[in-house]
C-alpha positions in Angstrom: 0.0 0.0 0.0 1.5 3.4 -1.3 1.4 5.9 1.2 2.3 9.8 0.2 1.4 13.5 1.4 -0.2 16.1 -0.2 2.1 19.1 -2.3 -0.7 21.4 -3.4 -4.5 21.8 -3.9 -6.1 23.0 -6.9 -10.1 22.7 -6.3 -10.7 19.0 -6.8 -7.3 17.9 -7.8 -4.7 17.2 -5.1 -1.2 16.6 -5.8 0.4 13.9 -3.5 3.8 13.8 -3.6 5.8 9.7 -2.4 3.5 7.5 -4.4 5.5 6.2 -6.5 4.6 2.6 -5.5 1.1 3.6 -6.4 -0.8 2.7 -10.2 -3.1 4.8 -12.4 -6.7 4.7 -11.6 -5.7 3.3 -7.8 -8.7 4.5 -5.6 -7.1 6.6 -2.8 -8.1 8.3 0.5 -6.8 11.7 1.0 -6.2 13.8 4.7 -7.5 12.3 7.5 -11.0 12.7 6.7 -10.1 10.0 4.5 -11.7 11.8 0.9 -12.4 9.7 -1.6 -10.3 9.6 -4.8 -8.6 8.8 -8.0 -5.5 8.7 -9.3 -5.4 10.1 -12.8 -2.0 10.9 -14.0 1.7 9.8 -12.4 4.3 11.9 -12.9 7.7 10.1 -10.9 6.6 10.1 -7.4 3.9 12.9 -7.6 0.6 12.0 -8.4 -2.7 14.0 -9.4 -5.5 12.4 -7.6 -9.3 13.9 -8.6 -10.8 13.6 -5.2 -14.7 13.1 -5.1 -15.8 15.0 -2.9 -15.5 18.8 -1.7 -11.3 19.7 -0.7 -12.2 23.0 1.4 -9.7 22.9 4.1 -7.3 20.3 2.9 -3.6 21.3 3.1 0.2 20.4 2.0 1.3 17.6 4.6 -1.7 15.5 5.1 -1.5 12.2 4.8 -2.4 10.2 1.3 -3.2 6.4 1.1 -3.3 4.5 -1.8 -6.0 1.4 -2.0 -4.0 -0.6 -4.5 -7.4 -1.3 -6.2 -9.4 0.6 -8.8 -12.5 2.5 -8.7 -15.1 0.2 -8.6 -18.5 -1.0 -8.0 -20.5 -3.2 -5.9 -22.4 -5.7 -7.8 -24.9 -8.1 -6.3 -28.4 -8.3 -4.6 -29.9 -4.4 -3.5 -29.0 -2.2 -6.7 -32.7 -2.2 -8.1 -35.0 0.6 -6.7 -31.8 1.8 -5.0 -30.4 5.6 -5.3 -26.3 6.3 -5.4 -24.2 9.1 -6.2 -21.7 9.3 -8.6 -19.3 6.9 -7.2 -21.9 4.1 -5.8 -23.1 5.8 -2.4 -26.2 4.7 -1.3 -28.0 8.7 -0.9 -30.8 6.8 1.0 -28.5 5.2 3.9 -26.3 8.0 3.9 -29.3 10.5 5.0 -30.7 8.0 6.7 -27.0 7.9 8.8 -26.0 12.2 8.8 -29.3 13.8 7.6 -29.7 15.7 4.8 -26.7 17.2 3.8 -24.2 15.2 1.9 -21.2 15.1 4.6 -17.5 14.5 3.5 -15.5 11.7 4.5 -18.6 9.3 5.2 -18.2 5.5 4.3 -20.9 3.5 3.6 -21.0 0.3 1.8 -23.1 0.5 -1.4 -24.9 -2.9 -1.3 -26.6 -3.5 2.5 -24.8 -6.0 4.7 -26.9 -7.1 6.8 -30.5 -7.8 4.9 -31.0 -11.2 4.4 -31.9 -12.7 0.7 -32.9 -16.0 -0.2 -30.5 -18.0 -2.2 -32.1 -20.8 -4.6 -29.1 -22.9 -6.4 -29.9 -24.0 -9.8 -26.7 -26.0 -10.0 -25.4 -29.2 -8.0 -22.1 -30.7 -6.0 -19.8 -31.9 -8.6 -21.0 -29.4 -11.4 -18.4 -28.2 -13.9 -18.8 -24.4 -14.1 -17.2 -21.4 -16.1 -16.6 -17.4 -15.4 -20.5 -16.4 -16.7 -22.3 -19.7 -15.4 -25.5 -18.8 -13.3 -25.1 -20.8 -9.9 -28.7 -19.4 -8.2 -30.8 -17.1 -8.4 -32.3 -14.3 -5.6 -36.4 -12.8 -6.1 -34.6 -9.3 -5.9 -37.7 -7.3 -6.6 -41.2 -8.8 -7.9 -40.5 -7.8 -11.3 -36.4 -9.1 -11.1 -35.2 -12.5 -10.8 -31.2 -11.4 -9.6 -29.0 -14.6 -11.2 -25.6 -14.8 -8.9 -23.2 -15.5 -11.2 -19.7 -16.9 -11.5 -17.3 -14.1 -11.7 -14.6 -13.5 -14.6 -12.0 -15.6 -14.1 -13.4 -18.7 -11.9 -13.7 -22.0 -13.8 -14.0 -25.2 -11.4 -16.2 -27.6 -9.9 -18.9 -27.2 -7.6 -17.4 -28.3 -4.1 -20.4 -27.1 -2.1 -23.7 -25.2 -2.7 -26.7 -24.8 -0.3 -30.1 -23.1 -0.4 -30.9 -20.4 2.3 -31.0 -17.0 3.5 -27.5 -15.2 3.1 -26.7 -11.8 3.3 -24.1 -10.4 0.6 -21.0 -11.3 2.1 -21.3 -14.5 3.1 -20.5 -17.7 1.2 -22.9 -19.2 -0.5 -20.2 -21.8 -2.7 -17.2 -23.3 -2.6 -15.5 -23.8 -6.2 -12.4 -26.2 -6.5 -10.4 -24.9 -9.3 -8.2 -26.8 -11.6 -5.2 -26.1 -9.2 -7.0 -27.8 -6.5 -7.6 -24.6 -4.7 -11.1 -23.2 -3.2 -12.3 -20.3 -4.2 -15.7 -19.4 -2.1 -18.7 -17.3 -4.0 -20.9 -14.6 -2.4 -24.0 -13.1 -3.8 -21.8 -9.9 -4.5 -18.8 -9.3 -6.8 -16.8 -6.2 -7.7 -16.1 -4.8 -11.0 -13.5 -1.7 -11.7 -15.7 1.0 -14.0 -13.5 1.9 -16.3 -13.4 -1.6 -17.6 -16.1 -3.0 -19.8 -17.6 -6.1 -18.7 -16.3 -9.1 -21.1 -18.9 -11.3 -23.3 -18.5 -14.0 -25.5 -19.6 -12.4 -29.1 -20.9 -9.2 -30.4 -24.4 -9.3 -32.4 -25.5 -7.2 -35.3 -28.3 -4.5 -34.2 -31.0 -6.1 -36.2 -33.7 -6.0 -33.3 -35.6 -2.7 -32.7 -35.9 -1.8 -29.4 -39.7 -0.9 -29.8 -40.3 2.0 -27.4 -44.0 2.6 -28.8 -43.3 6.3 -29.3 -44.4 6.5 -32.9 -41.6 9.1 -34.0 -39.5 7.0 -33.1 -40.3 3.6 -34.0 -41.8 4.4 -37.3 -39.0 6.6 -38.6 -36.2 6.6 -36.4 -36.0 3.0 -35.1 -32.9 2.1 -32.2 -31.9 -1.6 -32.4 -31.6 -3.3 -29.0 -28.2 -2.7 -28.2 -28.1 0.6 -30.3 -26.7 4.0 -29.2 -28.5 7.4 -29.5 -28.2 10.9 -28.3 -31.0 13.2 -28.1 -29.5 16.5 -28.2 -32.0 19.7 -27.9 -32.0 23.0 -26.1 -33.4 24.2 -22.9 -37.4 23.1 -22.9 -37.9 21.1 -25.8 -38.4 17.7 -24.0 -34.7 16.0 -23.6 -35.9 14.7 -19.6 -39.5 13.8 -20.6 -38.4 11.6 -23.9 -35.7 9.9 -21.5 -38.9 9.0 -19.3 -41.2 7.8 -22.0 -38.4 5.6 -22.9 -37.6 4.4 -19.5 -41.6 3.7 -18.7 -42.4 1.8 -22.7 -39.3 0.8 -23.9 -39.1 -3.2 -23.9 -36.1 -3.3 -21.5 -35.7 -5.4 -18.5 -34.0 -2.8 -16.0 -33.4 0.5 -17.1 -30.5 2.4 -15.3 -31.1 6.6 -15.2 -28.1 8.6 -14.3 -28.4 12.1 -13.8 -25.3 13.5 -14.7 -24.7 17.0 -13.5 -28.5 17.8 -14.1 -30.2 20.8 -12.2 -31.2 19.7 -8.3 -34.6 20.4 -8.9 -35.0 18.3 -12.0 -33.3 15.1 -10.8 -35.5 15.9 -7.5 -38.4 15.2 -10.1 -37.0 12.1 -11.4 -36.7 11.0 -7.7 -40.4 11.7 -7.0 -41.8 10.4 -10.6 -40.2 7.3 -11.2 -41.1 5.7 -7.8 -44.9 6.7 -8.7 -44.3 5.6 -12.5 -46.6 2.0 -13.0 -45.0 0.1 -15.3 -47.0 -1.1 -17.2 -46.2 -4.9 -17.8 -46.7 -5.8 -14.3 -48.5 -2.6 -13.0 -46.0 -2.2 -10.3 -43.8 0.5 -9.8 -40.9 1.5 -12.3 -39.0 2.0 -9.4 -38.8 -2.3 -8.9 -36.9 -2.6 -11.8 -35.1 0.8 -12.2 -31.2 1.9 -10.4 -31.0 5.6 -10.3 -27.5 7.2 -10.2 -27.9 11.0 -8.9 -25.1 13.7 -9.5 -26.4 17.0 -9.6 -24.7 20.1 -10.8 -24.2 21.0 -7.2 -22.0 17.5 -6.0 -18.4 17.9 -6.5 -17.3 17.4 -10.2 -15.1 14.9 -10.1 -17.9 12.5 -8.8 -19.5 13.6 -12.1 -16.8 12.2 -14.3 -17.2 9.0 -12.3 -21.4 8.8 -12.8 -21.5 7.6 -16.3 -19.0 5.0 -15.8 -20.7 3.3 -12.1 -24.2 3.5 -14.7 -22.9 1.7 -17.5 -21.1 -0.7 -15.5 -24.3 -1.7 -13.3 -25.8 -2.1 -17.1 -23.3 -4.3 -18.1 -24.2 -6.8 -15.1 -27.8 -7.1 -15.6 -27.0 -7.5 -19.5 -24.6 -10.1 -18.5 -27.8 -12.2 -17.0 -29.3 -12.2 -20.2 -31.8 -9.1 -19.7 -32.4 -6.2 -22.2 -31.0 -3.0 -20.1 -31.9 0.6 -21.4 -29.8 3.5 -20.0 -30.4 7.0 -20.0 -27.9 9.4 -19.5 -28.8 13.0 -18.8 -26.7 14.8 -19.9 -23.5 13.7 -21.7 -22.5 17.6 -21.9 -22.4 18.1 -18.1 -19.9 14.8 -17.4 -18.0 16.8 -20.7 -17.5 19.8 -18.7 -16.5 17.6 -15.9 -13.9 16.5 -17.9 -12.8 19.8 -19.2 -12.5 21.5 -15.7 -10.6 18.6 -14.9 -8.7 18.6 -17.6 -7.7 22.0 -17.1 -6.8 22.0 -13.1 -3.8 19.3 -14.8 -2.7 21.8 -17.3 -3.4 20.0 -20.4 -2.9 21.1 -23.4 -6.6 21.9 -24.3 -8.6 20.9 -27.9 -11.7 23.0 -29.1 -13.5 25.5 -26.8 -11.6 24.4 -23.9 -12.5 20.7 -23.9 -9.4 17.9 -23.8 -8.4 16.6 -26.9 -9.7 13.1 -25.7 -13.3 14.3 -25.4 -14.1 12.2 -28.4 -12.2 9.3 -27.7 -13.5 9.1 -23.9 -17.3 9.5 -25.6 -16.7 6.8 -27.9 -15.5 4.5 -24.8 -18.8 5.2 -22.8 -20.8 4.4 -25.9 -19.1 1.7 -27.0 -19.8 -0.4 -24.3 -23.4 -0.7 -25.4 -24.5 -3.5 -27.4 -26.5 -6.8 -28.3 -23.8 -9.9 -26.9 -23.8 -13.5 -26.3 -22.4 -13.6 -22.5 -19.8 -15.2 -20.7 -21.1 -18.5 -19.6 -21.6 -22.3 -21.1 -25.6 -21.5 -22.1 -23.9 -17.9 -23.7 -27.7 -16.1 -22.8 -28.2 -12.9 -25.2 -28.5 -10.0 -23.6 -28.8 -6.3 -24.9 -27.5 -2.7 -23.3 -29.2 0.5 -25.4 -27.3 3.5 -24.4 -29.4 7.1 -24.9 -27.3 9.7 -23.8 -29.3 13.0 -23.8 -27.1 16.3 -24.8 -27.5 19.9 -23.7 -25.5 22.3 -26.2 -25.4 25.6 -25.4 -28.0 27.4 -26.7 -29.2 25.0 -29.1 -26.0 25.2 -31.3 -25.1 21.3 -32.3 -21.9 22.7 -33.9 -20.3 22.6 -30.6 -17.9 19.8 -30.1 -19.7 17.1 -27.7 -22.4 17.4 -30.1 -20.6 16.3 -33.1 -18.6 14.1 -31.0 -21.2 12.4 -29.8 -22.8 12.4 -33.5 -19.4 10.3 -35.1 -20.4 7.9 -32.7 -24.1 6.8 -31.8 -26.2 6.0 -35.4 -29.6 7.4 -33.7 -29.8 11.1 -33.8 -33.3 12.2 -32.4 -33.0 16.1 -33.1 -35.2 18.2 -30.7 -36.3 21.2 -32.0 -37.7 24.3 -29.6 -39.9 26.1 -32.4 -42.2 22.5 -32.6 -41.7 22.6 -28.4 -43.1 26.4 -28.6 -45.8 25.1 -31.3 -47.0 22.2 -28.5 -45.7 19.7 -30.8 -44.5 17.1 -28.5 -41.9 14.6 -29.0 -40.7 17.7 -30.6 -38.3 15.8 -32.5 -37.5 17.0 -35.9 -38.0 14.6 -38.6 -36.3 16.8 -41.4 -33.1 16.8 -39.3 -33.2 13.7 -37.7 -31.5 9.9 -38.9 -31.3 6.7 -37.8 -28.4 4.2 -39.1 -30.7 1.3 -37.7 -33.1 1.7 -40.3 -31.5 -0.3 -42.7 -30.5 -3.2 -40.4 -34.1 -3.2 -38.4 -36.5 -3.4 -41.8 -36.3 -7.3 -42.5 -38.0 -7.6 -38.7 -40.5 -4.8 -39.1 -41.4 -6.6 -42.3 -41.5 -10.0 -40.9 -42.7 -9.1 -37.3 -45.1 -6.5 -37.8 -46.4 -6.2 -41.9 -44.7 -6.6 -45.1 -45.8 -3.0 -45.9 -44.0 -1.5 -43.0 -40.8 0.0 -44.8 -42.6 0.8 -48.1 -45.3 3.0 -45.9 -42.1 5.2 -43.8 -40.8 5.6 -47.0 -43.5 7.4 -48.0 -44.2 9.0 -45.3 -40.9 10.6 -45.1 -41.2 11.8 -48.6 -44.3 14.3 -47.9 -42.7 15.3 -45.3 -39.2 16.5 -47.3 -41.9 17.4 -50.2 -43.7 19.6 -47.7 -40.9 21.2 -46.3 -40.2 22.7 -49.8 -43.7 23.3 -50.8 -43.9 25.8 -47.4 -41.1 28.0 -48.7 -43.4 28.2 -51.8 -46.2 29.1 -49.5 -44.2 31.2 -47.8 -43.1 33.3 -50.6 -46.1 33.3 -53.0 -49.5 32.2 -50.9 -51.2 28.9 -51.1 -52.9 29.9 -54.3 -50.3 29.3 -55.7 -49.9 25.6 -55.1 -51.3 23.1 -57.7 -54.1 20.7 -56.8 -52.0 17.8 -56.1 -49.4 19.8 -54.3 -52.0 20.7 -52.1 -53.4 17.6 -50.9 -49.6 16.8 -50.5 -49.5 19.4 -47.8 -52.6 18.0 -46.5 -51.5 14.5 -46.3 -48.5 15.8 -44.2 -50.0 17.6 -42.1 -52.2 14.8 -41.1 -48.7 13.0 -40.8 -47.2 15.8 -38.3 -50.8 16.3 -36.6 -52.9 12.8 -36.4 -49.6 10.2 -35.8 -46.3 12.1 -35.2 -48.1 14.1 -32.7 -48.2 12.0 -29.3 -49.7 13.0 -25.9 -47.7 11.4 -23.2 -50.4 11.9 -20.8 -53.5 10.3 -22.6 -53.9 6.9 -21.1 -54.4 5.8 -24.3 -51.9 7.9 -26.6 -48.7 7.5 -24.3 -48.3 4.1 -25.9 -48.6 2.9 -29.3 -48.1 -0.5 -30.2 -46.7 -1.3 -33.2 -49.8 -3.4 -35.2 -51.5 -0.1 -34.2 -48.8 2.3 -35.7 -49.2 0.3 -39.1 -52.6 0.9 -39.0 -52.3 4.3 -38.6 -49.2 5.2 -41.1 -51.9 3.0 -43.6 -54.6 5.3 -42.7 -53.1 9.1 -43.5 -51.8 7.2 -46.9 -55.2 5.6 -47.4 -56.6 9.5 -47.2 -53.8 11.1 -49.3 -54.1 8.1 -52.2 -58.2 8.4 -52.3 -57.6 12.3 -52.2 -55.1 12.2 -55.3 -57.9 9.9 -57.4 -60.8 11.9 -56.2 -58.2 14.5 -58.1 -58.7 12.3 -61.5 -62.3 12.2 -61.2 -62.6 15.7 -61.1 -63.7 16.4 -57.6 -62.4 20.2 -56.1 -59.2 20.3 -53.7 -61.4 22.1 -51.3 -63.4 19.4 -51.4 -61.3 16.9 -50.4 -59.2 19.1 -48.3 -62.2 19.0 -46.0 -63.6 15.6 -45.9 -65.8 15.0 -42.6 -64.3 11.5 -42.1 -60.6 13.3 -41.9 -61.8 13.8 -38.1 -62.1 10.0 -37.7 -58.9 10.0 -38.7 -57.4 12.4 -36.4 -59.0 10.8 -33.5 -58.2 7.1 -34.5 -55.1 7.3 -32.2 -57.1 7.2 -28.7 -58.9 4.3 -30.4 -58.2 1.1 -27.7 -55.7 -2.1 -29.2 -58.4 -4.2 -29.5 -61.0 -1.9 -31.6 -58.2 -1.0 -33.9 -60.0 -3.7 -36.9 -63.7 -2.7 -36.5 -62.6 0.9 -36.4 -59.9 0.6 -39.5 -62.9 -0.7 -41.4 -65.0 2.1 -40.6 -63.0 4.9 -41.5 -62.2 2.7 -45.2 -65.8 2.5 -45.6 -66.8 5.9 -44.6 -63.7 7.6 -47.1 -64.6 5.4 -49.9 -68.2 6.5 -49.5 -67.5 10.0 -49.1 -65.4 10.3 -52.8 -67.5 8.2 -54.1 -70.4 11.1 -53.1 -68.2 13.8 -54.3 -67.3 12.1 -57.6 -71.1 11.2 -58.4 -72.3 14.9 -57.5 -69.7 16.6 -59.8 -70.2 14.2 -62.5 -74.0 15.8 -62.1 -72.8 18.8 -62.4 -71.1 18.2 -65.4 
């Protein structure tokens, strides 16, 4: 153990000077309060150590203790429904232990030692087993089977294994390894952060992740495993789109970290998720849900560290073979985390201040996100979806964590603050924003959903393109100036932007669209624009069609319940057939 004493203090980042026996990334305890920290560059015997927590009052002299370990996390039985910091401090135990205010100095263990969980083995005595291999399982929640798992490294027999009630630390197996060695398993293991978790192989992102936001899944599909940042400015809806997906997307556990957010917004997440039903079980989101809270006030350092604890809590659950979504709100804080670091150790800086390794330590967050085959002899799939949320300064996506978070996720879901003002919600703009998954995800919409699926949100997205450039004609000439058919393209898109990209995350009803329902619903505003263009042919008068009574049908088709969907699709067909059919006969009177 390296032991040194401090030189100088600059904010969060103490200099230590005698650590020479000490390694990058050791996890260290600084002065006598015994700070928590991390060493981050070595330079001979001095070391520069980001300390986690607030360095008011430290001085040259104090003591410095290395760890000899790595940041790391806690990983077992008690992370759902729980609440940590930055650096995997349980905010519910610590208040519960000081009070309120987040005291420096205080050690708590993240996972409880001393509650009691039932161990059920699902292997026997004399088992062969492998790093990966589930040995038992714990009822963590009533929504989350926990699977205990071999860690990295072990491979052996089973020596001994017994059902009961353990609490984390003690053993609950005995493996004899090849050497002839016994190596005793508890219900928790540790994991450094900075390390991705290993897996067997890598699958292609063919799987949507279906989120039943229709925006989203219709025209901007994420695969299961996928990567996607939702970058938008003050007010157009980053937190609430992080929730929909949280509540509807199909993922097992879903991990939230609030990285460097405003207190009064994470305070919000704290009071909304525990309320949130979800609605496969009708329990609370909170039972499948870990919540990592950093807010803009807790020291930055502890920041850089959030994203990292989240990802690698992901990583476990995804190694049990569940599908794990994880919001990150916002990428752009932990970036400024970086860069204040970055400049307290007098690097040379890159664009607007950042480090030059902004894009490389982005990439490494994202990266780590995926569809695998994990470690183990069964090899279980299991998925992490990484949706980082970013916060450029005033809107402005030219700024460099923007576009170095865009050279590296394929799903960009652009917000847009004029559609926010207009009370379009999700205010995602659909002339500026792409998904790379499209591509990859069609065969299974095809297959899964209806063989029309791609052909339709191809279409769609052309009237919307078309429209953009018939308003600039509007714009500068008037809408008499429009042909006939250009006008019912308008139409058509507007019934687009209004009756199915429009979403009401509120409605009981509209929050959630499956995806049969979607179809229906990108076939309907088609079905209107393709009866509109013939009614065209036959003579009928824009205006006419323009105003068809059944066009309110179709507006209000989306608070129609799954299971009238059919009667009602059939209705509206009948009702628009028999409406141009009306039209055509009374102008073919006319003439």
């Amino acid at each position: 153990m390296s032991k040194g004493t401090i030189k100088k203090v600059a904010g969060p980042l103490v200099i230590a000077e005698g650590m020479r026996d000490a390694n990058m990334f050791d996890v260290v305890r600084v002065s006598g309060q015994r700070l928590i920290g991390e060493i981050i560059e070595i330079h001979g015997d001095e070391a520069s150590i980001q300390v986690y927590e607030e360095t008011s009052g430290l001085g040259p002299g104090e003591p410095v203790e290395s760890t000899g370990v790595p940041m790391s996390v806690e990983l077992g039985p008690g992370l759902i429904s729980n609440i940590y910091d930055g650096i995997q401090r349980p905010l519910e135990e610590i208040r519960a232990k000081i009070g309120n205010s987040l005291a420096r100095g205080v050690e708590v263990p993240s996972l409880d030692r001393e509650k009691k969980w039932h161990f059920t083995p699902v292997v026997r005595q004399g088992d062969a087993i492998v790093a990966g291999d589930v040995i038992g399982t714990v009822q963590e929640t009533e929504i989350v089977l926990h699977k205990i798992m071999v860690p990295v490294g072990v491979v052996g027999t089973i020596k001994s294994i017994e059902e009961g009630d353990y609490n984390i630390t003690e053993t609950v197996a005995v493996i004899e390894t090849a050497n002839g060695t016994e190596q005793p398993l508890t219900l928790m293991q540790r994991w450094p952060v900075r390390r991705g978790r290993p897996y067997k192989e890598k699958l292609s992102p063919d799987m949507p992740l279906v989120t039943g936001q229709r925006v989203i899944d219709a025209l901007f599909p994420i695969a299961k495993g996928g990567v996607a940042a939702v970058p938008g400015p003050f007010g157009s809806g980053k937190t609430v789109i992080q929730h929909q997906l949280a509540k509807w997307a199909e993922a097992d556990i879903v991990v939230y970290i609030g990285c460097g957010e405003r207190g009064n917004e994470m305070t919000d997440v704290l009071n909304e998720f525990p309320e949130l039903k979800d609605p496969k079980t009708g329990r609370s989101l909170m039972e499948r849900t870990v919540l990592i809270a950093n807010t803009s006030d807790m020291p930055v350092a502890a920041r850089e560290a959030s994203i990292y604890t989240g990802i690698t809590i992901a990583e476990y659950f995804r190694d049990m073979g569940y599908s794990v979504a994880l919001m990150a709100d916002s990428t752009s804080r932990w970036a400024e985390a970086l860069r204040e670091m970055s400049g307290r150790l007098e690097e040379m800086p890159g664009e607007e201040g950042y480090p030059a390794y902004l894009g490389s330590r982005l990439a490494q967050f994202y990266e780590r996100a995926g569809r695998v085959i994990t470690l183990g002899s069964e090899g279980r799939e299991g998925s992490l979806s990484a949706i980082g949320a970013v916060s450029p300064p005033g809107g402005d996506i030219s700024e460099p964590v923007s576009q170095a978070t865009l050279r590296i996720v394929k799903v960009f879901w652009s917000l847009d603050a004029q559609l926010a003002y207009q009370r379009h919600f999700p205010a995602i703009n659909w002339l500026t924003s792409y998904s790379l998954y499209t591509d990859t995800t069609e065969k299974w919409f095809n297959e899964n959903v209806a063989a029309e699926w791609s052909s339709l949100r191809q279409r769609m997205m052309l009237l919307l393109q078309e429209e953009s450039e018939l308003q600039e004609i509007v714009q500068l000439v008037g809408m008499d100036a429009l042909s006939a058919p250009d006008r019912i393209k308008l139409e058509a898109a507007r019934s687009i932007r209004e009756d199915f990209l429009h979403q009401n995350s509120f409605h009981d009803v509209d929050t959630y669209t499956p995806l049969p329902k979607q179809f229906t619903m990108m076939k309907l505003v088609l079905d209107y624009y393709d009866a509109a263009v013939g009614g065209l042919s036959k003579g009928i008068p824009v205006d006419s069609l323009v105003n068809l009574p059944v066009r309110e049908q179709i507006g209000r088709f989306k608070y129609i319940l799954p299971d009238q969907i059919g009667p009602e699709y059939e209705s509206i067909q009948r009702e628009l057939a028999s409406e141009i059919a009306e039209l055509a006969a009374k102008q073919k009177e006319e003439f």
